[in-house]
Backbone as a chain_set.jsonl record, in Angstrom:
{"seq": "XXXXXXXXXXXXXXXXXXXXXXXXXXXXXXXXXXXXXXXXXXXXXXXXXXXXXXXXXXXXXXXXXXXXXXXXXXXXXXXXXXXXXXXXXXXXXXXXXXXXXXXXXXXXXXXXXXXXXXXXXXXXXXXXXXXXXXXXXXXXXXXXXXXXXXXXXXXXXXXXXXXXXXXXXXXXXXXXXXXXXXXXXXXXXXX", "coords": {"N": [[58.653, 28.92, 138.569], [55.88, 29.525, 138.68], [55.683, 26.239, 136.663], [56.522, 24.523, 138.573], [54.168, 24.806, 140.434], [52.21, 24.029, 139.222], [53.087, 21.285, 138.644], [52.702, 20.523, 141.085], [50.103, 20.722, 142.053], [49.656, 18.332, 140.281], [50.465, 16.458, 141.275], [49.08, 16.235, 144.033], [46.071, 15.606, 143.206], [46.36, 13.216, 142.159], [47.816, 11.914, 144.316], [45.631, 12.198, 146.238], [43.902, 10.597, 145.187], [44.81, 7.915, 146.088], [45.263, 8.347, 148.497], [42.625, 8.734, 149.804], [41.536, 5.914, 149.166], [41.67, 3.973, 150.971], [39.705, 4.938, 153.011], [37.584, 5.03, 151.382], [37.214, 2.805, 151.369], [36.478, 1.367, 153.643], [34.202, 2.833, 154.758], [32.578, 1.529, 152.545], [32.825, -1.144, 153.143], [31.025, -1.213, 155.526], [28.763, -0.47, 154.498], [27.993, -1.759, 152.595], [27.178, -0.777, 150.147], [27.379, 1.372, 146.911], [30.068, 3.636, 146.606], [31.409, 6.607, 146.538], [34.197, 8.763, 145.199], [34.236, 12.228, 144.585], [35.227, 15.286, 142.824], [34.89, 18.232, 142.406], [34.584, 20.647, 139.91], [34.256, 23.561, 138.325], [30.857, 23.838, 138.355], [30.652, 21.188, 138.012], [30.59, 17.691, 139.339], [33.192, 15.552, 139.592], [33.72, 11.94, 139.386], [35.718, 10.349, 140.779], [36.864, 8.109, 141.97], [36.085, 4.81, 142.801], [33.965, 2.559, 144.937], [32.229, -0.248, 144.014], [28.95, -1.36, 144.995], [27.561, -4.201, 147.077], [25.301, -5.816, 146.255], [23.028, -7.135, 144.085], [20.944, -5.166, 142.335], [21.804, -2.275, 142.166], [23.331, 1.172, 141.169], [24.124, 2.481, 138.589], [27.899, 3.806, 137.501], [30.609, 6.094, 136.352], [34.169, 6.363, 136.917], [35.64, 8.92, 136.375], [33.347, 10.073, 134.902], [31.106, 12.773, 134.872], [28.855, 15.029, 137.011], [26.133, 17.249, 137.143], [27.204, 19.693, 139.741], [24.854, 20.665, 141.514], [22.579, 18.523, 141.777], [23.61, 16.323, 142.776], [24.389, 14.113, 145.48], [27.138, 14.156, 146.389], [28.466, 16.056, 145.014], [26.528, 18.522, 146.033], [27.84, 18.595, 148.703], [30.57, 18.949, 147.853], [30.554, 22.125, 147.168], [29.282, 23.073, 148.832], [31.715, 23.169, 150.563], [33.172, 25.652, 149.815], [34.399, 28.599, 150.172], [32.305, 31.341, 150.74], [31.997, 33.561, 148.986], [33.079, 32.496, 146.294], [31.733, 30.481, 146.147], [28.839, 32.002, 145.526], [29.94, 32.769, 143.374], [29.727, 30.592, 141.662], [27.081, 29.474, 141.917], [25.769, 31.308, 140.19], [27.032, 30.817, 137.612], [24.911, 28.539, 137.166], [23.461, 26.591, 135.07], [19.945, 25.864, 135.865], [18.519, 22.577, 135.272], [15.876, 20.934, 135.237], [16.388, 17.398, 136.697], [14.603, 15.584, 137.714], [11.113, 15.299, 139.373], [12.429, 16.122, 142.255], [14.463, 17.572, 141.729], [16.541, 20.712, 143.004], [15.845, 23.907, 141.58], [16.676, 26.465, 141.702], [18.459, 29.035, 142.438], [18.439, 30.339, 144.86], [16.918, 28.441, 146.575], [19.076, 26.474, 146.909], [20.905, 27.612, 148.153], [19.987, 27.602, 150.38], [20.113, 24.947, 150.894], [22.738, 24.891, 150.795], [23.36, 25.876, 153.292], [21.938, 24.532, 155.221], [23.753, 21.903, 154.775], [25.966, 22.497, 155.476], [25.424, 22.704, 158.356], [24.961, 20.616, 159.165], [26.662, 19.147, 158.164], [26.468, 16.718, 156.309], [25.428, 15.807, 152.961], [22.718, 15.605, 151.137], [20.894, 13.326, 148.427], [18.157, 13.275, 147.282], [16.859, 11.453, 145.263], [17.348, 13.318, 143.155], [18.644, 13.911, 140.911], [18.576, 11.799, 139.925], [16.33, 9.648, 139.53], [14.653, 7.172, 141.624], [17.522, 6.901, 142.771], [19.33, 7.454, 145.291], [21.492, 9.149, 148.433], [23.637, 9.818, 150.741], [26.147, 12.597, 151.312], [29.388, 13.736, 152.208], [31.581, 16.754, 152.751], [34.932, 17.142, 151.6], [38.431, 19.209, 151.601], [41.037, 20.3, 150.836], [43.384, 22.34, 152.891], [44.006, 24.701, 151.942], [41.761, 25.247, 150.639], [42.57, 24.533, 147.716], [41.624, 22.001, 146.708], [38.581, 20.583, 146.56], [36.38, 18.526, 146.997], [34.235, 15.474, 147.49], [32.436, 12.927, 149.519], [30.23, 9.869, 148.689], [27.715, 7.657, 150.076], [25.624, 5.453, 147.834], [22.643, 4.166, 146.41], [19.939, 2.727, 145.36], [16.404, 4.276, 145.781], [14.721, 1.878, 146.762], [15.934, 0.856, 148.734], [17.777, 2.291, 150.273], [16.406, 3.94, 152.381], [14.981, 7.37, 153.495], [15.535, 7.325, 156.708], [17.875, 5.115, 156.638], [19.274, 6.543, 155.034], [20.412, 8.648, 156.951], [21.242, 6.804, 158.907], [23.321, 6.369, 158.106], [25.051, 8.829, 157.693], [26.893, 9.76, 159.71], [29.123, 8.128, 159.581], [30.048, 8.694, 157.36], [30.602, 11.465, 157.518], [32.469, 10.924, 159.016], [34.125, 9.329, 157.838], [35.034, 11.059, 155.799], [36.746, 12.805, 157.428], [38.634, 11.806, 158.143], [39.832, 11.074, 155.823], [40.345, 13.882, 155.354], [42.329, 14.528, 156.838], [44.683, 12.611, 156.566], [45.457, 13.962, 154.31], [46.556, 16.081, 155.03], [48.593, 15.779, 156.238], [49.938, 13.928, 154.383], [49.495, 15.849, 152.239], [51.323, 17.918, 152.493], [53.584, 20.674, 152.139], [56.984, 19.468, 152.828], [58.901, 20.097, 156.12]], "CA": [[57.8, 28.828, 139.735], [54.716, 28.289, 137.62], [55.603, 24.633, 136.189], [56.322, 23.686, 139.837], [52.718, 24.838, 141.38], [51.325, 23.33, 138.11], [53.649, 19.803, 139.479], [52.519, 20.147, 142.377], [48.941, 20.473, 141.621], [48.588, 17.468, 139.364], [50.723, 15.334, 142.411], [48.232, 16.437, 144.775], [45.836, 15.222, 142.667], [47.045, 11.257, 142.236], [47.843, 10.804, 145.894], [44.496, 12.355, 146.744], [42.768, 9.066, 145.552], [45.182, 6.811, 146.679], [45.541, 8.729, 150.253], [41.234, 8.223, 150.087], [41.173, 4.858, 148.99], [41.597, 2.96, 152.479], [38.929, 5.081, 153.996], [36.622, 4.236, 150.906], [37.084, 0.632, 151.263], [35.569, 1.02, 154.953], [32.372, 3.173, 154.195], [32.117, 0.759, 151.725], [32.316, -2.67, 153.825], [30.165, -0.489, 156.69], [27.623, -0.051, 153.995], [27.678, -2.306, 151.285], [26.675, 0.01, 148.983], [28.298, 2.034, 146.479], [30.693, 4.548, 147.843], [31.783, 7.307, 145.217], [34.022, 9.98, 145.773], [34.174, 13.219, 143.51], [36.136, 16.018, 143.027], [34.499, 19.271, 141.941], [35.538, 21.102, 138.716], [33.403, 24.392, 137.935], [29.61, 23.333, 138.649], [30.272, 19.904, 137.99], [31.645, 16.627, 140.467], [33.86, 14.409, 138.295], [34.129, 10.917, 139.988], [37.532, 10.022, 140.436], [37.131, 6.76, 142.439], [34.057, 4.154, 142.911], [33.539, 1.271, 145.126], [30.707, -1.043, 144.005], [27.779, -2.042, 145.686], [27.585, -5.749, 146.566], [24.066, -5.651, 145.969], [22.227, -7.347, 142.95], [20.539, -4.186, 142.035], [22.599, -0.937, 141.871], [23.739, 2.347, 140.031], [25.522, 2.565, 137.332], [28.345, 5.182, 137.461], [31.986, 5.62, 136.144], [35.031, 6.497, 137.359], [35.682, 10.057, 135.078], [32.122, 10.785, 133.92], [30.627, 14.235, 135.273], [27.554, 15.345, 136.926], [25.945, 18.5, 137.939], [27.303, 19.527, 141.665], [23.974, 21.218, 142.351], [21.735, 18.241, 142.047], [24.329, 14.724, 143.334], [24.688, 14.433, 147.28], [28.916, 14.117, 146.448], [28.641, 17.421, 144.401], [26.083, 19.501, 146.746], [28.445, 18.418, 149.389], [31.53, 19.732, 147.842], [29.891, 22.8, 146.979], [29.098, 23.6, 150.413], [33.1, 23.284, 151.481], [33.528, 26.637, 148.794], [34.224, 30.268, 150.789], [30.87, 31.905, 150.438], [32.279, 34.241, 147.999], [33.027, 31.117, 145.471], [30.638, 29.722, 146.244], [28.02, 32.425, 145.073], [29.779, 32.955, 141.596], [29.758, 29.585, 141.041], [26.202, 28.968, 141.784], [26.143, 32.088, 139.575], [27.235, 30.032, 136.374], [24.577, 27.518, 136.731], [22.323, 27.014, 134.203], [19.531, 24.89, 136.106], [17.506, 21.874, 134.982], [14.855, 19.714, 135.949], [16.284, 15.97, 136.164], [13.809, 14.758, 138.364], [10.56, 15.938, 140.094], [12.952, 16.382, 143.215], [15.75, 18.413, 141.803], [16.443, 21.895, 143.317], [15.846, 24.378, 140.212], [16.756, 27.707, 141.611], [19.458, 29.91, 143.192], [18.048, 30.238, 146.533], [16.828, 26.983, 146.78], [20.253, 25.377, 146.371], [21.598, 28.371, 148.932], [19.319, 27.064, 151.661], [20.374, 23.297, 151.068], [24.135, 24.323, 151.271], [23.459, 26.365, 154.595], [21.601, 22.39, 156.017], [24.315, 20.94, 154.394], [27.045, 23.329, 156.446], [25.182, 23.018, 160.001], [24.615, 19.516, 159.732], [28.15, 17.792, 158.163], [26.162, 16.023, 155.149], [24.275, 16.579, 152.13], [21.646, 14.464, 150.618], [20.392, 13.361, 147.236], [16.967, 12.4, 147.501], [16.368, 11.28, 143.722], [17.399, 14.698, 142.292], [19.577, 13.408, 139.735], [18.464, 10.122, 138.607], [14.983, 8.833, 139.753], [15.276, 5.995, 142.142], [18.673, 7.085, 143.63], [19.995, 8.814, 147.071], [22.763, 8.84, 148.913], [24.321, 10.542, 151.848], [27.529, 12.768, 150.866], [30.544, 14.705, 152.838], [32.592, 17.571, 152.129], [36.217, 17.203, 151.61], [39.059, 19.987, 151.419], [42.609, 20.821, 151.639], [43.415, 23.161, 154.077], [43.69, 25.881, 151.108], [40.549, 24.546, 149.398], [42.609, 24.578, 146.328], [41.045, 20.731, 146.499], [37.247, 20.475, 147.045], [35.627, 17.137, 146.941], [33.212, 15.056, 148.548], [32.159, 11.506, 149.365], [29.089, 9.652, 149.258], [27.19, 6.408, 149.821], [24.657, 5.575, 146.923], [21.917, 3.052, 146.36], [18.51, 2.484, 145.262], [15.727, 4.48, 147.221], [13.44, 1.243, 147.903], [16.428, -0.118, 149.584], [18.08, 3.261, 151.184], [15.595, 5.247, 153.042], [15.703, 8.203, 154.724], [15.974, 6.405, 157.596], [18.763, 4.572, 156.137], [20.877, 6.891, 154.975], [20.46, 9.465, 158.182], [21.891, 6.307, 159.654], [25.081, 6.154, 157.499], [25.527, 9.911, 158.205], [27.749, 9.325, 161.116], [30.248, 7.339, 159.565], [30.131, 9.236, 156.076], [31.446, 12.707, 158.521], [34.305, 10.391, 160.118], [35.687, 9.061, 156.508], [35.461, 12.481, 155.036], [37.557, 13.943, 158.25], [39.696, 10.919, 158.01], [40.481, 11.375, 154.529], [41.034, 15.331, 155.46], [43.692, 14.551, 158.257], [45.883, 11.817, 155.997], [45.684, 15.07, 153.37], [46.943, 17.498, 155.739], [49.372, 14.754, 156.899], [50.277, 13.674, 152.979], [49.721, 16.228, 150.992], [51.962, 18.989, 152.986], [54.805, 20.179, 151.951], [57.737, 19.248, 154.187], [59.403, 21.679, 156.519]], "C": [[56.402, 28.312, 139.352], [54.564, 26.878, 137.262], [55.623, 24.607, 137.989], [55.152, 23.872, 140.827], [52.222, 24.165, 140.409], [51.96, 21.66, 138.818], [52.494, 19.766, 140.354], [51.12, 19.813, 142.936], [48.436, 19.169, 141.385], [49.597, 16.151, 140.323], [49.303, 15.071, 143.229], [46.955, 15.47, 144.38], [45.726, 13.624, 142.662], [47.232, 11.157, 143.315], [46.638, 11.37, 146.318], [43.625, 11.043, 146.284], [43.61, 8.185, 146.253], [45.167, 7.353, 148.776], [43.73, 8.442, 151.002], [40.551, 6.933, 150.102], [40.893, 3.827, 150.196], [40.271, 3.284, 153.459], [37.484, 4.993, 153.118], [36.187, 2.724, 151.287], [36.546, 0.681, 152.811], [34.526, 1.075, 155.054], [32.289, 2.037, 153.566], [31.672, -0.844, 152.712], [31.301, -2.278, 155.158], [28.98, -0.493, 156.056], [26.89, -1.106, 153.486], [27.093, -2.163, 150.312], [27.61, 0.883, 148.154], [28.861, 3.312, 147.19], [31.578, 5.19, 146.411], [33.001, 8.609, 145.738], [34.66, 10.888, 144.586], [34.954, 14.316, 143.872], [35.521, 17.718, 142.391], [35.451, 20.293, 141.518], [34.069, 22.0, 138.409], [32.251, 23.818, 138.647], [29.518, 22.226, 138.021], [30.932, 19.276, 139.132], [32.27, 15.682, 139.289], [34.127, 13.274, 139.261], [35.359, 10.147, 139.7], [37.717, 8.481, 141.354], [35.826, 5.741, 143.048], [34.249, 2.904, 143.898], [32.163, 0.477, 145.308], [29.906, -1.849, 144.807], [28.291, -3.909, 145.598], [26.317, -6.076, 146.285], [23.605, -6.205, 144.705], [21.992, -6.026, 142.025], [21.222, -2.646, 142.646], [23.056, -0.291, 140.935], [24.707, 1.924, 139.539], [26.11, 3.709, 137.226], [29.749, 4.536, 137.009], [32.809, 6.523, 136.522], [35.181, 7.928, 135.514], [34.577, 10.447, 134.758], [31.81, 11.981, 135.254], [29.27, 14.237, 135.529], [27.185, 16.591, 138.027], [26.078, 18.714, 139.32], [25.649, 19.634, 142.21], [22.681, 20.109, 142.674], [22.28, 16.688, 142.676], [24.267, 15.16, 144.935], [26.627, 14.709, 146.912], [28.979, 16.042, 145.963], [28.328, 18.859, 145.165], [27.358, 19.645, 147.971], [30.052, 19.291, 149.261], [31.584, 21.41, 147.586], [29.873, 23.96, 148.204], [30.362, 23.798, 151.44], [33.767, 24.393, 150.665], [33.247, 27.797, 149.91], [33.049, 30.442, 150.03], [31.167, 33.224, 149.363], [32.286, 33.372, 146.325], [32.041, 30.831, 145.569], [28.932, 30.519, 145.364], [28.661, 32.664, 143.066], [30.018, 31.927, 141.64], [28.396, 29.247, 140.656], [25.535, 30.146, 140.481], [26.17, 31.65, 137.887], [26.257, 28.935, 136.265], [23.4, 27.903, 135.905], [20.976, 25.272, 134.84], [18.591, 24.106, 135.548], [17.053, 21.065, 135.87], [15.01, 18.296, 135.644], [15.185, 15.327, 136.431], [12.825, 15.784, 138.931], [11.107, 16.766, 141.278], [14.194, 17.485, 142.863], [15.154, 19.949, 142.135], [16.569, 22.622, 141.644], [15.943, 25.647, 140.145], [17.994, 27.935, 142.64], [19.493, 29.642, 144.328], [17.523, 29.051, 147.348], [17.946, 26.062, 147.271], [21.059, 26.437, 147.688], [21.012, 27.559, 150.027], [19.811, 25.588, 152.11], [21.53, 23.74, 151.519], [24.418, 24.894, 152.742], [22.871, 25.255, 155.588], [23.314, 22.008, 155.427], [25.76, 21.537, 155.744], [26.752, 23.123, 158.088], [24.999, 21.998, 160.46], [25.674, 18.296, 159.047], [27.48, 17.286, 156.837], [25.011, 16.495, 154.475], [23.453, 15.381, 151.559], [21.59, 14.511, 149.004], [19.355, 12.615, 147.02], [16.589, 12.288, 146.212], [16.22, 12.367, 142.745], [17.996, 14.654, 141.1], [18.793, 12.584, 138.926], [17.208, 9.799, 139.657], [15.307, 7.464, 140.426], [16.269, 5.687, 143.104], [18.84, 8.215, 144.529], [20.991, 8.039, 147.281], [22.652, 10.662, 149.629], [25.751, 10.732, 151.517], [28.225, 13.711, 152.025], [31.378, 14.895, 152.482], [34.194, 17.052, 152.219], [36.97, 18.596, 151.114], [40.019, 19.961, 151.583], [42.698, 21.842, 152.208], [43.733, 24.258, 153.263], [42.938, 26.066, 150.546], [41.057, 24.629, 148.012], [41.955, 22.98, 145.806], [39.628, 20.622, 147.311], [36.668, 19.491, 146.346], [34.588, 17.085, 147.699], [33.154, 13.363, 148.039], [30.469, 10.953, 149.724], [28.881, 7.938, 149.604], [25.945, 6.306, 149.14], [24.081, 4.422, 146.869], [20.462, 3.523, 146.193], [17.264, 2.835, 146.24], [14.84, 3.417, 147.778], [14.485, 0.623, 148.991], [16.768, 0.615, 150.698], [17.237, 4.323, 151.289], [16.217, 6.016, 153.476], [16.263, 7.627, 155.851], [17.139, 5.824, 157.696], [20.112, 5.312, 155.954], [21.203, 8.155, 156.172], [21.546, 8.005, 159.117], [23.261, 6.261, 159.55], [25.598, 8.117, 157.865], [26.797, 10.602, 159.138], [29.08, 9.226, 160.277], [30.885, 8.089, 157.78], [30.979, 10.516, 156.579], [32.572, 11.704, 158.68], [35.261, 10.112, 158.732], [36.558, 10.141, 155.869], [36.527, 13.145, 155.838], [38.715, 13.277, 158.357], [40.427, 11.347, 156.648], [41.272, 12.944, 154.467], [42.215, 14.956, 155.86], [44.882, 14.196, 157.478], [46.262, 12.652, 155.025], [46.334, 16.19, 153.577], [48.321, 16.995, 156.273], [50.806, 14.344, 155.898], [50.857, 14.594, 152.124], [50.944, 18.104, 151.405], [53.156, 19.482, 152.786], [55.977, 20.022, 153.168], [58.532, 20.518, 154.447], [61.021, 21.645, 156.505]], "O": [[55.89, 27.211, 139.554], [53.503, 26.293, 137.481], [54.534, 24.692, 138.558], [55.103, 23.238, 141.881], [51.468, 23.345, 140.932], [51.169, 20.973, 139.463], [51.513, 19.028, 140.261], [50.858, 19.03, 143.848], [47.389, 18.708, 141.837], [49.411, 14.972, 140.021], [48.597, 14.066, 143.145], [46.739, 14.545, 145.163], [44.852, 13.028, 143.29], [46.798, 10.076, 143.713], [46.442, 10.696, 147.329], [42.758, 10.563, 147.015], [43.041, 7.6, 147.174], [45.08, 6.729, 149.834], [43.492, 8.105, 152.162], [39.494, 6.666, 150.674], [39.963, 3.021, 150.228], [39.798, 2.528, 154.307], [36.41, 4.907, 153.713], [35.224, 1.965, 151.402], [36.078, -0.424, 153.086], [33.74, 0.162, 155.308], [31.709, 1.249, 154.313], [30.581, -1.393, 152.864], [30.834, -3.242, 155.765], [27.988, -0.519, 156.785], [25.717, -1.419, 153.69], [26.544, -3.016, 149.614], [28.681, 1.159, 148.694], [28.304, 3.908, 148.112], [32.175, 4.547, 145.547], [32.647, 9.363, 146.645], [35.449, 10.418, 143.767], [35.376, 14.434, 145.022], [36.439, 18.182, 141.714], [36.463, 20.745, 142.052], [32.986, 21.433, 138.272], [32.577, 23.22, 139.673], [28.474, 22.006, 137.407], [31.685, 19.913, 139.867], [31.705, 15.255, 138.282], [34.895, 13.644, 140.149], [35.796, 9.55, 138.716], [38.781, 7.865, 141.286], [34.82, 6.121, 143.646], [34.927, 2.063, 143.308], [31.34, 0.481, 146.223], [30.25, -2.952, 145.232], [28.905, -4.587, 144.775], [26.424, -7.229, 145.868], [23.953, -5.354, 143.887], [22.744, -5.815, 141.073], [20.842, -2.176, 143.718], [23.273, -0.84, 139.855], [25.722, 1.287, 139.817], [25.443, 4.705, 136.942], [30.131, 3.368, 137.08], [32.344, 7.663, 136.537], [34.95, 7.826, 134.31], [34.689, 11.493, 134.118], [32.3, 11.915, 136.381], [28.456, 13.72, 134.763], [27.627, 16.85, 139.146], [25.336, 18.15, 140.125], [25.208, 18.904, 143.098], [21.839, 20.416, 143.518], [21.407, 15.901, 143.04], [24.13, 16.287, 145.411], [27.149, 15.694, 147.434], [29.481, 16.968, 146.6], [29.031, 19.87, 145.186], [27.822, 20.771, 148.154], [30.581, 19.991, 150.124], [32.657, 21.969, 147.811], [30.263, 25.115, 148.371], [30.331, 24.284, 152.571], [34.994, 24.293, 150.665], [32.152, 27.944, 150.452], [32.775, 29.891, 148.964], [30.14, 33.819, 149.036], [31.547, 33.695, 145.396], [31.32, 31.112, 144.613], [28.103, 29.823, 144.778], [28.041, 32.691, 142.003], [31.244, 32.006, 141.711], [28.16, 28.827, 139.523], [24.678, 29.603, 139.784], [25.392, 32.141, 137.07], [26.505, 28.182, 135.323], [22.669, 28.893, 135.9], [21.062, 24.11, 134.442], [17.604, 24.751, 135.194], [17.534, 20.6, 136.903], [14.319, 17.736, 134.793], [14.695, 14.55, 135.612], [13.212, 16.943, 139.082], [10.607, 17.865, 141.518], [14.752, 18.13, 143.751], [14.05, 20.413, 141.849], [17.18, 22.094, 140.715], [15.586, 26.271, 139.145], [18.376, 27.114, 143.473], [20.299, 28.903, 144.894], [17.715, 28.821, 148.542], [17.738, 25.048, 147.937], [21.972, 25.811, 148.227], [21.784, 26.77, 150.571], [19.893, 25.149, 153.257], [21.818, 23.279, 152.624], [25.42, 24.556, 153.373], [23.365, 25.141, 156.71], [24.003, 21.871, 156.438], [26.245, 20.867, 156.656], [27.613, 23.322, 158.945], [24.844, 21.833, 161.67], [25.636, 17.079, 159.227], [28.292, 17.566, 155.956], [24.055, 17.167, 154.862], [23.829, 14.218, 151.703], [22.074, 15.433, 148.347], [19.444, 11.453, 146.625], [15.818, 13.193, 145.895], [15.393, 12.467, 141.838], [17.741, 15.52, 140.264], [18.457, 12.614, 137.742], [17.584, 9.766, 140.829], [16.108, 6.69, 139.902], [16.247, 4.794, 143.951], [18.581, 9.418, 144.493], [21.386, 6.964, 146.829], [22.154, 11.764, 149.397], [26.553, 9.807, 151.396], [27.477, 14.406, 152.712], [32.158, 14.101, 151.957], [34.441, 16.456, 153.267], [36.341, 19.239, 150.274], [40.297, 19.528, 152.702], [41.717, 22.534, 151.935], [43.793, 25.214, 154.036], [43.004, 27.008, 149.756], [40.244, 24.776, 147.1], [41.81, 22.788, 144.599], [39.591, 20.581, 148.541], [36.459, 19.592, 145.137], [34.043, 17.967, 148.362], [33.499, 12.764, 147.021], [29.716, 11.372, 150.603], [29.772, 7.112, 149.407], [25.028, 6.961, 149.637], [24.768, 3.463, 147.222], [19.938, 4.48, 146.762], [16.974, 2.132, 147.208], [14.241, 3.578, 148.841], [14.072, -0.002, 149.968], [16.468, 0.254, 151.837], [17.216, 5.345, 150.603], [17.392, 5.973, 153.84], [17.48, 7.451, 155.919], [17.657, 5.891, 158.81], [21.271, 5.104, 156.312], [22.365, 8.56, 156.198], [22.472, 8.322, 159.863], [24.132, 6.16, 160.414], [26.716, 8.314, 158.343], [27.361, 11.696, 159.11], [29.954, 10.092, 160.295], [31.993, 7.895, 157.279], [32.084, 10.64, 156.052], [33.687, 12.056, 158.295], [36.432, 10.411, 158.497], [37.741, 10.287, 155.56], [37.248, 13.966, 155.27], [39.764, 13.867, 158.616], [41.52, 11.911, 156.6], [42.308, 13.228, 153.866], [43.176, 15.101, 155.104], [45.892, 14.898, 157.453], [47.389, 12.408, 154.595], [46.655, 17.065, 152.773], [49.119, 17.817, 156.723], [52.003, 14.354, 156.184], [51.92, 14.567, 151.505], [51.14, 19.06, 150.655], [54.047, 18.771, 153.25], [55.785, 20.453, 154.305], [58.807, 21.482, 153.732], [61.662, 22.665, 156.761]]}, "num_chains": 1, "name": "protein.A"}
């Protein structure tokens, strides 16, 4: 019984990017900016699928590398789709630093963002990470949360303002609920 929840797991898994990929590739031509989406593992997001900016000037990120949930918009985002029980021993394990002037650097700090992030569908990353960069992210889940993700759109702050990415907001909620549905649709087992 074990090996086959362990299967079934690391299926889940592999068709979760490909079942996300179609509704990347829209954000993405909606944006034309990078469009990331992550998968949260302990208090990190691991990026499991990227589509690149068409843009001259844009981030550099890779497909597999890791970065702290508490200070990415993809990461805060998935973060915030964790039962509030999880969710506190996780934040629990962090050990926080200061990337940027902007990063959150405490407990309660990072509680307050994920209670905005919960009442208003998306989370932000106003240059908390990396100096320069934001992006607008949304939660993803399976309907057991044994899968907690998130998606964002990323780019350069002289290009994406606030302004900017409050605008992509919208359409960042619809991929993420899109991507839920085809997961609930996909990843179910049959009756």
């Amino acid at each position: 019984m074990r090996l086959l929840q362990f299967a079934s797991k690391a299926w889940a898994s592999n068709r979760f990017r490909s079942i996300a990929e179609p509704h990347l590739h829209r954000l993405h031509e909606a944006t034309g900016e990078t469009v990331h989406l992550g998968v949260l593992r302990n208090t990190d997001v691991v990026y499991v699928d990227k589509f690149e900016s068409r843009q001259n000037i844009r981030m550099v990120s890779q497909i597999g590398n890791t970065a702290p949930a508490w200070c990415t918009g993809v990461g805060k985002a998935a973060l915030s789709a964790l039962p509030d029980d999880e969710l506190r021993a996780r934040l629990g394990r962090i050990s926080f630093r200061k990337f940027t002037p902007n990063t959150l650097t405490d407990r309660q700090a990072l509680l307050s963002e994920i209670e905005f992030i919960r009442a208003e569908g998306n989370a932000y990353d106003r240059e908390e990470h990396e100096t320069g960069i934001c992006c607008v992210a949304a939660p993803i889940h399976s309907a057991d949360r044994q899968l907690i993700a998130g998606i964002s759109v990323t780019g350069p702050a002289y290009r994406i303002t606030p302004d900017v990415l409050r605008s992509w907001a919208g359409i960042t909620r619809v991929a993420a609920a899109a991507i839920m549905e085809d997961m609930a649709t996909q990843l179910s087992p049959r009756s």
